[in-house]
Structure formats: C-alpha cells, structure tokens
PAZAPA-4460 file (N, C-alpha, C; in steps of 0.05 Angstrom, whole numbers, plus 32768, in hexadecimal, padded with zeros to 4 digits):
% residues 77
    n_x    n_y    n_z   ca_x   ca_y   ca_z    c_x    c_y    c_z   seq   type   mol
   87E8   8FE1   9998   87DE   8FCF   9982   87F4   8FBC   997B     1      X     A
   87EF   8F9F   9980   8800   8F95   9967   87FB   8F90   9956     2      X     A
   880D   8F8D   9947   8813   8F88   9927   880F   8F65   991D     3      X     A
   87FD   8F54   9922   87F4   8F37   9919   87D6   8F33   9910     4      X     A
   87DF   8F27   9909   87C2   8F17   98FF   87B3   8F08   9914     5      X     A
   87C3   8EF7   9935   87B3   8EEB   9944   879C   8EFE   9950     6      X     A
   878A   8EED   9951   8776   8F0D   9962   8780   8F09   9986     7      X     A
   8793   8EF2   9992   8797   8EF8   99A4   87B1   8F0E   99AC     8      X     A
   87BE   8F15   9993   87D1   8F2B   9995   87C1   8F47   9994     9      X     A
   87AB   8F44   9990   879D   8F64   998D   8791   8F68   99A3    10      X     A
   8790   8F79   99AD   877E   8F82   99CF   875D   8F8C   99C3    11      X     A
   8750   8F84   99D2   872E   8F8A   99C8   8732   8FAB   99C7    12      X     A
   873B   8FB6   99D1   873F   8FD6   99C9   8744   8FD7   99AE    13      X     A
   8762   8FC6   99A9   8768   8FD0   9985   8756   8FC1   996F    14      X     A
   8746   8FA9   997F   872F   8FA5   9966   8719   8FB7   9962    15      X     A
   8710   8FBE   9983   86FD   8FDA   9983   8707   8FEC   996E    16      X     A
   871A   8FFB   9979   8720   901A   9964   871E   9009   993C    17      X     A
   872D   8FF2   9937   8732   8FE9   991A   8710   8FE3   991A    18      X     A
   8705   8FE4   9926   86EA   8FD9   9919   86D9   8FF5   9915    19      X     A
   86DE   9007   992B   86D7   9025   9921   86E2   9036   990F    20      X     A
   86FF   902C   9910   8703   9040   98EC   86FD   902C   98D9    21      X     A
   86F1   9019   98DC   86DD   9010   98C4   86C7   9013   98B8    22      X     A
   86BD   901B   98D6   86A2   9030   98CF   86A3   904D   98CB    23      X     A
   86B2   9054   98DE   86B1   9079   98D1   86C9   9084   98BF    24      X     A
   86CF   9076   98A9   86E2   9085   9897   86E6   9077   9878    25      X     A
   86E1   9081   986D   86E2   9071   9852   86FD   905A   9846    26      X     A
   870D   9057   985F   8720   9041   9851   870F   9029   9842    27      X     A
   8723   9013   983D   8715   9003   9829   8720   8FEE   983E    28      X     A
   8711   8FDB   983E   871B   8FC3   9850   8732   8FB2   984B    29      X     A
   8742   8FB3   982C   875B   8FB0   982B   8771   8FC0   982B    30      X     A
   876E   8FDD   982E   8776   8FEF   9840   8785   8FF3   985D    31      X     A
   876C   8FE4   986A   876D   8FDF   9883   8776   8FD2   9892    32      X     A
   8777   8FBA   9880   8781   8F9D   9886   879B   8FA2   9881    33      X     A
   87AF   8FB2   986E   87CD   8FB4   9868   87D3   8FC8   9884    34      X     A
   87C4   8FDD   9884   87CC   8FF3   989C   87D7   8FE5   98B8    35      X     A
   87B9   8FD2   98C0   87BD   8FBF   98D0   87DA   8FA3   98D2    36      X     A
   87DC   8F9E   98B9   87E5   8F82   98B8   87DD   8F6C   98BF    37      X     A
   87B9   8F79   98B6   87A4   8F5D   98C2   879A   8F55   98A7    38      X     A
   8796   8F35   98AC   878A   8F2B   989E   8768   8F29   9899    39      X     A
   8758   8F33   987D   873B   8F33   9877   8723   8F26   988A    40      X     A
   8733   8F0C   9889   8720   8EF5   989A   8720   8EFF   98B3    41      X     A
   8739   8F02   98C3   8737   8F0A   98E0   8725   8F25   98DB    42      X     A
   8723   8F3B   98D1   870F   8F55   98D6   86FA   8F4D   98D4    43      X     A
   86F1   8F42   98C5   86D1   8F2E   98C0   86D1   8F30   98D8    44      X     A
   86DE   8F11   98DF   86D9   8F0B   98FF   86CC   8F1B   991D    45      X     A
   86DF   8F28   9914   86E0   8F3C   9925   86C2   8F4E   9927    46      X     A
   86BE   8F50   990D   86AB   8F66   9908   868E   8F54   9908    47      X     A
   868F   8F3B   990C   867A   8F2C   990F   8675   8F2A   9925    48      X     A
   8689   8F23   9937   8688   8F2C   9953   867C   8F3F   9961    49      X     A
   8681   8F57   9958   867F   8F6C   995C   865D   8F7B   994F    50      X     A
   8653   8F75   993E   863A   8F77   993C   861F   8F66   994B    51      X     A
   862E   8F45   994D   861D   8F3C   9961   861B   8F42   9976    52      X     A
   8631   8F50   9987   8634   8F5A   999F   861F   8F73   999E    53      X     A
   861F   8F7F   998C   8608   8F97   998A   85F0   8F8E   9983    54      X     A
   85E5   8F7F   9977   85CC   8F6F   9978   85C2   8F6E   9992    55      X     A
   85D6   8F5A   99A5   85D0   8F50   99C2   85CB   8F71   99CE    56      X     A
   85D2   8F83   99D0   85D2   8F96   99DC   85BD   8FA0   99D1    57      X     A
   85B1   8FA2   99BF   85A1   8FB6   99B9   8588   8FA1   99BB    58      X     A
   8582   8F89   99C0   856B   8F82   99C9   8566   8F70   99E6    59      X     A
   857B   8F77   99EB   857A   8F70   9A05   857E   8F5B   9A12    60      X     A
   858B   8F43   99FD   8597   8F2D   9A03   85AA   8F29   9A11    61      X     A
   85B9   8F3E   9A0F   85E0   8F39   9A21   85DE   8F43   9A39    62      X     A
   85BD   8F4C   9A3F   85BB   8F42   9A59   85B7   8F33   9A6A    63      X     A
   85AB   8F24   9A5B   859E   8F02   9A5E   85C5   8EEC   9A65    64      X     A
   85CD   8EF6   9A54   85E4   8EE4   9A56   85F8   8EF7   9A73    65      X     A
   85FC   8F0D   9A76   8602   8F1C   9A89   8603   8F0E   9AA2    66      X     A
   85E7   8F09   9AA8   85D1   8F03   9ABA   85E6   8EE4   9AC8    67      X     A
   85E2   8ED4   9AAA   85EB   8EB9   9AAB   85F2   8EB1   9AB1    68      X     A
   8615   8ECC   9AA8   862E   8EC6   9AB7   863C   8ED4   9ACC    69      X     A
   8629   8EE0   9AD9   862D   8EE8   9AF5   8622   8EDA   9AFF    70      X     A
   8610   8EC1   9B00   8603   8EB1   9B13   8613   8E9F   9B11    71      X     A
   8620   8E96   9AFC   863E   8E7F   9AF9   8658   8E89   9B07    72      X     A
   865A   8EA4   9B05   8674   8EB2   9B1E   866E   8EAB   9B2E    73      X     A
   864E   8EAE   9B3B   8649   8EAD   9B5B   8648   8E91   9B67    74      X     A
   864A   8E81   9B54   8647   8E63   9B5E   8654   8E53   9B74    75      X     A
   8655   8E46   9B89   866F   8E43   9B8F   867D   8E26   9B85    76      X     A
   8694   8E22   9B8B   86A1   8E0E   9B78   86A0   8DF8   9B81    77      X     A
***
C-alpha cells in the first residue's frame, strides 16, 4: 500500500481491500480516510467506480464492452 492521495500510487488491490473494509466494518469514512492518508473525494471516486463496475457485471453489460475490446486487440495495425 502506499501512503498518497494519487490513485496512481495505489495498486487496484489496495483500492479493492479499502473499499471492502468500507463495506464490512463499521469505521466511519473519516476514519478511513486518516488510517489511509486518503483524501474523501478520491474514496468517492473510487467507490463510484467500483459500483458501476458491479452494475455492468450484474446485467451483463461488461460483456458487451469485453467483447469490444478484444475485437480492438485483435485488429491488425
């Protein structure tokens, strides 16, 4: 984990796990944000991210885009 506020200093692992002890444990989100040494706006972010990504999954859209951009890999140049 680092310790910043950029979200390119955080690895999608340490936003994964910080976005799950958001959900399973009663901290308070300014709690979290000191533990971390993240800033409010960036967890939003993050956590906005992170729910639309489960939207797409759960109806079956982020397969549609999946699809998309494997036919854009396969392209040739």
């Amino acid at each position: 984990m680092q310790g910043s506020n950029s979200n390119s200093r955080w690895t999608a692992d340490d936003r994964i796990r910080i976005l799950m002890e958001s959900l399973t444990t009663n901290i308070t989100l300014a709690e979290l944000c000191r533990k971390y040494n993240l800033k409010p706006n960036v967890f939003y972010s993050w956590k906005q991210k992170f729910i639309e990504g489960g939207k797409l999954a759960l109806t079956g859209s982020g397969e549609n885009i999946n699809k998309q951009i494997q036919a854009e890999n396969e392209r040739p140049y």
